[in-house]
N, C-alpha and C positions, 0 to 999 in steps of 0.2 A: 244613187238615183233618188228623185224623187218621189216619196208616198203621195197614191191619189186617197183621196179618204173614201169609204165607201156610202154611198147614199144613206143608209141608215146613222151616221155620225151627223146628219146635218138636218134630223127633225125637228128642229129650231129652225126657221127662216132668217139664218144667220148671213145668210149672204144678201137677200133679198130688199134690205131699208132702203130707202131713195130719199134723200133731200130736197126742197125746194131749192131753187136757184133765182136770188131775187135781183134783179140788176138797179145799181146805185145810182142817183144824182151824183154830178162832181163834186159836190159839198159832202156825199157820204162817205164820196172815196178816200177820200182824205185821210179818214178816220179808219182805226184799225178794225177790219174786217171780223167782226165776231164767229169763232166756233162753232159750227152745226153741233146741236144737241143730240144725243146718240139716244134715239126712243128704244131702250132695252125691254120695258115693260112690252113694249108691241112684239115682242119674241116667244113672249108667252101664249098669245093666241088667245082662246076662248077662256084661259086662265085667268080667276080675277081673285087678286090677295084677299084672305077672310072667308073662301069657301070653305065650307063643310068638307069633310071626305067623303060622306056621301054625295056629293054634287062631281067631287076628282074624280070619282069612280065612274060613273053616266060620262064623264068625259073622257077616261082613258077606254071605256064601254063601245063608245061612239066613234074612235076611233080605230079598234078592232072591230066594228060591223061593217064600216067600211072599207077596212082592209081585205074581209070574207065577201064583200058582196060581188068585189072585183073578180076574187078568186074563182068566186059560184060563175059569173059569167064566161069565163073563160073555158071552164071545164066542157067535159065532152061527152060525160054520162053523168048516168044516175047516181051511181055506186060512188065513182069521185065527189059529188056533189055531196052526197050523206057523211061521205068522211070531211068533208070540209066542214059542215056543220055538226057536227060533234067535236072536231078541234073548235072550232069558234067557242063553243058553249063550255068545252076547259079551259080556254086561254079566260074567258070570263070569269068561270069560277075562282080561278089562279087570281086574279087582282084580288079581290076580297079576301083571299085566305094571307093576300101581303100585310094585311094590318095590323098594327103592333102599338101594344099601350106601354108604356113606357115607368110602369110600377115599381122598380126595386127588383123584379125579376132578372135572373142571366137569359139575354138575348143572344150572345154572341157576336154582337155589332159595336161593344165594346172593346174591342179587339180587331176590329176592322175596319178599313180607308173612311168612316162612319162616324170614329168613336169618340169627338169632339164636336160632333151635330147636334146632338142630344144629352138630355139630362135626365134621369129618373127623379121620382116626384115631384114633378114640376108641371101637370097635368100637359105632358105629351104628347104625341101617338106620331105614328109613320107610316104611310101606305108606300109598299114595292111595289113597281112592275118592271119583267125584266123582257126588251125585247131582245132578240138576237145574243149578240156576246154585249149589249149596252145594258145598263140598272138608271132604271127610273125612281129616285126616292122623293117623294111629297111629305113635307113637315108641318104640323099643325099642333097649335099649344087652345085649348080652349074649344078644341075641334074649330080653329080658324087656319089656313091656310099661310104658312110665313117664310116658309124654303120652297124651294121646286132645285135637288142635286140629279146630273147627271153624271154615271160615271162610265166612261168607256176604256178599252185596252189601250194600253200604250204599246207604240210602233218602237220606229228605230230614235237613234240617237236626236234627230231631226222632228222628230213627227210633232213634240210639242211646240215649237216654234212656228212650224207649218199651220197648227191649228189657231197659235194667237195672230198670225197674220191672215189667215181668213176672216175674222174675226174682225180685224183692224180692217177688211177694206170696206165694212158694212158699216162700221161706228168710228173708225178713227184710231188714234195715237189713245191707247189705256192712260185714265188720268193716274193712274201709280204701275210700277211696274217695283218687281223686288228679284233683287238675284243674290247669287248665293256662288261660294265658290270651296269644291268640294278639297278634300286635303290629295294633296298630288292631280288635283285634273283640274280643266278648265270653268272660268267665271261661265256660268248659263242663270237663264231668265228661269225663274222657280213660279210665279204667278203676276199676272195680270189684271186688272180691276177699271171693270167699265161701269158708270153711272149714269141715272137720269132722277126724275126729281122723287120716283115710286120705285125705283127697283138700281142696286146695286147686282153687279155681274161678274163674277170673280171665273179667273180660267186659273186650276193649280195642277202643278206638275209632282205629282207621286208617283212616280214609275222606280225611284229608285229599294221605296218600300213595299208596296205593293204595287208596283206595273200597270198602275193606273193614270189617266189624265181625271181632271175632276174639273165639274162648272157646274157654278151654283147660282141661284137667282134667287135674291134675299130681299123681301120688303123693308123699306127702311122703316118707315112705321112702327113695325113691331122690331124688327130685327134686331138691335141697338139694345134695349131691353132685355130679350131674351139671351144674346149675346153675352149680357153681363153676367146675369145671373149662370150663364154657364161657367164663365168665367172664378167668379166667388163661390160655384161649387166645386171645380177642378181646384181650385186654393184650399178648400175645406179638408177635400178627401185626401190632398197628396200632405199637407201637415199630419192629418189624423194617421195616412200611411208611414211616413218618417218618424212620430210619436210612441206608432206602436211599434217598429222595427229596433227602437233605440232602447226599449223597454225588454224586447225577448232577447236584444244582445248584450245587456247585461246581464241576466238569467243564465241567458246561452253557457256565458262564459265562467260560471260558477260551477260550484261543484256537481257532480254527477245526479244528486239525488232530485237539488233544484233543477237541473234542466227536465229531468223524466218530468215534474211537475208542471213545468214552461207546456211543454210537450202533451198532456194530460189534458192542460185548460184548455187549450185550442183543440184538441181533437171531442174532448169530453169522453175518451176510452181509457181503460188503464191500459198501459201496455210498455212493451221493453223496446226503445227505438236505437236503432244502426245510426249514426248520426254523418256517417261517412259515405251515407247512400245517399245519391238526388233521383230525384222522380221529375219527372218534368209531365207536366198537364197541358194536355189539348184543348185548345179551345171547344164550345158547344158551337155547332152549326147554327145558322141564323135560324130563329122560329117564328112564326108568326103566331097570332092569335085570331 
């Protein structure tokens, strides 16, 4: 059967674009009909690349004051009405507790559907807001404004293709599409990438690792840029990881006295280690600041 999405998946006016329809002289027909250009940036709405987070914030603000003013008028009492405005005034305070500097700190977003968005010292930050079961994440390097990821649950086997075909009747045939074809199961579409001349729009399919969809809206301006530099520091850290890994396995594999000492530098305790034991560590919950 098919999934309908639910209204909440489609806070983007994803379906909404309309085109001009310009009708030709015979001398233009001729000629091969140009492409409608897919205005992705108009998706964003009152979002404009290079805001502040505190400007994100008055917007994602404004957006729940609206949501409470509907609710207020609906209701029937007092007593309803007072709880409605005290959730209003923590769904608020919730936005700003989502902001996150991007320091050198364990955030736990290292480790989750995330953990290629960002870079630590690289003058970061992140503002969350999660509505429903969907995560709204705003990226900003300089406190300017350069991501806008959405990431919602993933459905059935179906549901990702369902969504890049909505998608596609608003802006069209994605100018790149990438697939991927897993060992024993069938070739599927992994992600989608819609462009205009200010905003690239990527639809990706993570469900298989974390049971997520993921669409992101990436200023090209800055994007490009910061992109790299992620880039050359994921190169950085996973040499310096393989350098140091290659270094405690020659250690390791020496005699008994050197490895307690392998085992000493890294902890800075003395102590007598089981070497045939594994511990396996939990990730930290996401934190904000």
């Amino acid at each position: 059967m098919s999934r309908t999405y639910p209204k909440a998946l489609l806070w983007l006016p994803l379906l909404s674009a309309l085109f001009t329809l310009v009708s030709l002289s015979p001398s233009e027909a001729r000629r091969p009909r140009p492409k409608p250009k897919a205005n992705i940036t108009k998706a964003l709405k009152e979002l404009k690349w290079d805001m502040s987070h505190n400007a994100v914030i008055k917007f994602i603000e404004k957006g729940v004051t609206k949501r409470y003013e509907q609710a207020v008028k609906d209701a029937k009492d007092d007593l309803k009405i007072d709880e409605l405005r005290r959730k209003e005034k923590a769904d608020k305070a919730s936005i700003k507790a989502g902001y996150v500097r991007f320091t050198g700190q364990r955030t736990g977003y290292e480790v989750s559907v995330l953990k290629d968005d960002f870079a630590h010292n690289n003058s970061e930050t992140m503002l969350r807001y999660d509505e429903g079961g969907i995560q709204r994440y705003y990226f900003f390097r300089y406190d300017k404004l350069w991501k806008v990821m959405v990431v919602y649950p993933a459905s059935d086997s179906e549901g990702f293709k369902q969504l890049v075909s909505q998608v596609k009747g608003a802006y069209g045939r994605p100018a790149k599409m990438n697939w991927e074809t897993p060992y024993g199961g069938a070739r599927r579409m992994v992600e989608a990438i819609w462009q205009d001349d200010q905003t690239q729009m990527v639809l990706e399919d993570k469900s298989a690792f974390y049971s997520r969809y993921v669409m992101r809206f990436i200023s090209l301006s800055a994007g490009r840029e910061i992109k790299e530099i992620h880039e050359r520091k994921k190169a950085v850290k996973e040499q310096n990881r393989s350098g140091s890994a290659n270094s405690i396995g020659v250690d390791i594999f020496a005699d008994e006295e050197a490895t307690d000492d392998v085992v000493d530098q890294i902890t800075g305790t003395k102590h007598e280690v089981n070497m045939n034991r594994l511990q396996e560590m939990k990730a930290d919950e996401p934190q904000g600041e």
